[in-house]
Structure formats: structure tokens, C-alpha cells
N, C-alpha and C positions, 0 to 999 in steps of 0.2 A: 132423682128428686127434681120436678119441676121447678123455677125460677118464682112461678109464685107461694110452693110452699116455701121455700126457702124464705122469701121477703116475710111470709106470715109468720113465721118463726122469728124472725129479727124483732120484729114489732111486738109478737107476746113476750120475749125477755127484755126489752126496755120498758114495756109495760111492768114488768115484775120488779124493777128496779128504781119504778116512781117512785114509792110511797119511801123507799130508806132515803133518797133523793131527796121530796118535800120536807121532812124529818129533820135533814142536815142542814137546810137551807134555815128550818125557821131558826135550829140550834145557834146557827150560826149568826143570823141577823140578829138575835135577840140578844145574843153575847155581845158583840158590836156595839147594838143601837140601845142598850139595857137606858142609858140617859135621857133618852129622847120618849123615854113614857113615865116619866118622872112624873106627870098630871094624874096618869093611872095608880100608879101607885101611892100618889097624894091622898088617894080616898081611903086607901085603907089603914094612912096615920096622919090624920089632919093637922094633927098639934103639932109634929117634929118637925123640927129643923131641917133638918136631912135624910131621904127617903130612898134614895141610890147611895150601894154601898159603894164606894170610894178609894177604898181603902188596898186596895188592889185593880187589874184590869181581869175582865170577864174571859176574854179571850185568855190570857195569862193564866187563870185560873184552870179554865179549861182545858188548856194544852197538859197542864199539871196533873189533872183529874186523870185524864187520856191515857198518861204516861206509868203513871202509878199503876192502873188497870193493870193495864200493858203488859209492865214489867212481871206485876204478881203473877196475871193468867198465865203467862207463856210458863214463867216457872212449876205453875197447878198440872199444866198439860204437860210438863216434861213428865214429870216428878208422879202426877195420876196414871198418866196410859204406859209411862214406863215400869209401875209397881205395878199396876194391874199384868199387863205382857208377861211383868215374869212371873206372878203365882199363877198363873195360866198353862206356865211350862211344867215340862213331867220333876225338874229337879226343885222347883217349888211352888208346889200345891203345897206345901206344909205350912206354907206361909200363908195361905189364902185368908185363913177367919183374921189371923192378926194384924193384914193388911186392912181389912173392912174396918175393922176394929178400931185400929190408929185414924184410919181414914173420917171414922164419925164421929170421933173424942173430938176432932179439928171444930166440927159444929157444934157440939155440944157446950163447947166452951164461947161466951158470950165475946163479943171480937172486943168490947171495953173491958174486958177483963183480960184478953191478951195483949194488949194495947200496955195496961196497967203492971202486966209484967215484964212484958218487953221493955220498957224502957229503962227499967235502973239498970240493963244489959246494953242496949244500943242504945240510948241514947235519947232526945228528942230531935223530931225532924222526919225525914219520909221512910226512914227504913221498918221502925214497927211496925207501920200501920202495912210494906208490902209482904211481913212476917206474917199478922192478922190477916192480910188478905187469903194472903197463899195457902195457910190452914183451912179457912173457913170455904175456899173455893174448892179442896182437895174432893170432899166428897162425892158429887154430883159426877168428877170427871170418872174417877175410880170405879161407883158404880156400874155407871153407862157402858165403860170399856169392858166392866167383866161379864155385863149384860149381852153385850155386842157379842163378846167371843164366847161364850155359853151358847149363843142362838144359833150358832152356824152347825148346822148338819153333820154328824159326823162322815156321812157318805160322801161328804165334799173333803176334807181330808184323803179320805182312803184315795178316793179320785186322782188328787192332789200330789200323795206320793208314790201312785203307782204310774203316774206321768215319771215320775225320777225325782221330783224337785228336793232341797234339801229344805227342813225344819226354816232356815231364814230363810226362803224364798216361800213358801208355804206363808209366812208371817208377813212379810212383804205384799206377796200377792195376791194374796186369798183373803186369811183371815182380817188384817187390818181395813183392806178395799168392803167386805162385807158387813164390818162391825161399825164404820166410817158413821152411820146414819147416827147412830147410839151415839158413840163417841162425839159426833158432834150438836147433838141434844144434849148431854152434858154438861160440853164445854158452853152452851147458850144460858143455859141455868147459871152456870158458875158466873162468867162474866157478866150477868144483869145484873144477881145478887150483890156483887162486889162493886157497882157503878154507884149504887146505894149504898154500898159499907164504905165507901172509901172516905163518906165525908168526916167520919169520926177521925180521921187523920188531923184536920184542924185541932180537935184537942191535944195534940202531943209538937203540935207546933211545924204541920207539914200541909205547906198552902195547897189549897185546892178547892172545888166548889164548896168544899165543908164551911169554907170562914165566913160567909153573909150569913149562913144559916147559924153555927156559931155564935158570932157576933151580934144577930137578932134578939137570940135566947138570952146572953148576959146581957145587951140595952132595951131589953124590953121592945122589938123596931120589928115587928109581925111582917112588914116589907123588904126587908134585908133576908129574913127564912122564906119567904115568897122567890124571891129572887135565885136565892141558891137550889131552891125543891125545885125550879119550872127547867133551871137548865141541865140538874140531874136527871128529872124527867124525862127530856126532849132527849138529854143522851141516851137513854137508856130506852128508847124508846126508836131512837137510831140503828141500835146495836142490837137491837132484837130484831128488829126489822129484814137489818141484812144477814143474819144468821135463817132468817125465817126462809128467804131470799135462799140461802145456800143451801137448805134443807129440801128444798122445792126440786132443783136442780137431778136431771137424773143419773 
């Protein structure tokens, strides 16, 4: 490979890594600088007093948002592609419908309604809402993975163990690397949808971008729900971005 494919190749992957870039950038200045458009946001509640929520820091907020995500997805993705892998396996297929099963009761059930249960258990604070998350995100990963490892040829197995390999390296090297795309379409789905569920957390008393928005709706402040939707957006609009980013990748 010649010195200037190489360099052309360098320039189209940070080209591909603009746009989750600009994304972050604006996420980020507008969390920051949220006070300094206090004019702007004057117009869309002339009368009030106060028009920047206050009541916490944006940045603060956000880190929260972030983390909540976080924590619930990592647990969706253990807990998804690890129940998917095993009804995959020959000792449970028997398991297979009831995994689906359980997997889309997690959606079907409104996440204010797990919310409303969770907490005369845990409590008020972040931990319902990473309950709520982690149900509601199970879906989309579980799918994808039993999609992924359905679609793989079974002549790539036979292949596969008549190299020698054993059942985990098979899982390892094959199946998981080939079903990776699925799997991580999935986990994109899950993770956006839950950048947008997480603000219900504010209702059970667990800070996050939820609370301007929140806070909006019980003072009547249509600029405080502006404030908390544009920086959910801007996240979520990050975090696809870079998934989009990793999907691309060969």
C-alpha cells in the first residue's frame, strides 16, 4: 500500500468522525454556556422572572444523565447478548421463546409504570430508573444477537469444527465477530431510546437532564422543557452518531 493511500485513508476516518465531534462540541458549549442565551430564551417566556434553570449545573446534569445511561446499558448488554449466547446453545434452545418472551414483557411495560413499582422496593433516587432502563433496553439487544447468530451459515460452523476448534472458540471467533454488526445495531437502538427514558428519573428524585424538563411542566416555564429536550437531543444525537461511526467501520 502506497504512502498516499494510506494518508487517504487517514483523512476519510477523521472525516467520519466529524460529525459525532461537532455534536459534542455543540453538547458541550451549550451545557456550559446554557446562561449566556438567556435573551434567547427570554422570548419564549416574556413574563418570568427566571428563564435559565438554576437549580442545578448543566454540566452536572449531564455527567448524571451519562452515567445512569451507562450503567443501565452495560448491564442490558451483559444480561442481552449473554441470554441470547445461551438459547443459541444445543443445552438451551428450550429456553429460546421464553427468553424472547421475558425480553419484550421489559417493553411492553411502560417505563412510568416500572418506575411506580420499583420504588416502594428501592427506594427513591437513581436506582429505579437504572431498573426501568435496563428492562426497557433488554429488547432490541436480545433480538439483534439472536438475529446475528441465526444468520451465520451453517457451513461456517462445520468449517469451524472441522479446523478442531472447540464450541468456545467457535463462540469466540466465529460466531460473535460475525453477528458483531446485529449485535451492535441493537445495542444503538437500546442506548438512544434510553437517553430519552432516562429523564423520567427526575420523577423519583434521581438528577439528571430530566429535572428542567420536570421542573418546566410543574412551573408552567416552556424554557426550562426547552433546555432539558435540546441537551437530551444533542446527546442523543452524539451517541448515534458515534455508533453510526462504528457500524461503518469494517
Amino acid at each position: 500500500m502506497t504512502s498516499s493511500s494510506v494518508t487517504t485513508r487517514a483523512v476519510a476516518t477523521q472525516r467520519q468522525w466529524l460529525a459525532p465531534l461537532i455534536w459534542f462540541i455543540l453538547l458541550l458549549s451549550l451545557a456550559a454556556g446554557m446562561s449566556q442565551l438567556e435573551w434567547l430564551f427570554r422570548l419564549l417566556e416574556p413574563e418570568l422572572r427566571q428563564v435559565i434553570y438554576r437549580r442545578g449545573d448543566f454540566l452536572a446534569l449531564l455527567g448524571r444523565h451519562v452515567l445512569v445511561v451507562a450503567i443501565a446499558s452495560l448491564l442490558a448488554v451483559i444480561l442481552g447478548v449473554g441470554a441470547a449466547v445461551a438459547v443459541t446453545r444445543e443445552a438451551g434452545r428450550d429456553f429460546l421463546p421464553l427468553v424472547a418472551q421475558l425480553a419484550s414483557i421489559g417493553q411492553t411495560f411502560p417505563p412510568v409504570a416500572v418506575l411506580a413499582l420499583a420504588v416502594p422496593a428501592l427506594g427513591f433516587g437513581t436506582l429505579p430508573i437504572i431498573v426501568a432502563l435496563l428492562l426497557y433496553g433488554l429488547l432490541p439487544i436480545v433480538r439483534n444477537t439472536l438475529a446475528g447468530i441465526g444468520s451465520i451459515d451453517p457451513d461456517v460452523h462445520e468449517a469451524a469444527r472441522g479446523m478442531g476448534m472447540t464450541p468456545r472458540q467457535i463462540l469466540r471467533q466465529v460466531e460473535l465477530p460475525l453477528a458483531a454488526p446485529f449485535i451492535l445495531a441493537g445495542i444503538r437502538t437500546s442506548v438512544t431510546i434510553n437517553i430519552a427514558t432516562a429523564a423520567l428519573g427526575a420523577t423519583v428524585g434521581a438528577s439528571n437532564l430530566g429535572d428542567p424538563i420536570i421542573s418546566g411542566i410543574v412551573n408552567g416555564n416552556t424554557a426550562y422543557i426547552v433546555q432539558g429536550a435540546l441537551l437530551i437531543g444533542l446527546l442523543s444525537l452524539t451517541v448515534d452518531s458515534i455508533f453510526e461511526r462504528l457500524q461503518r467501520r469494517p
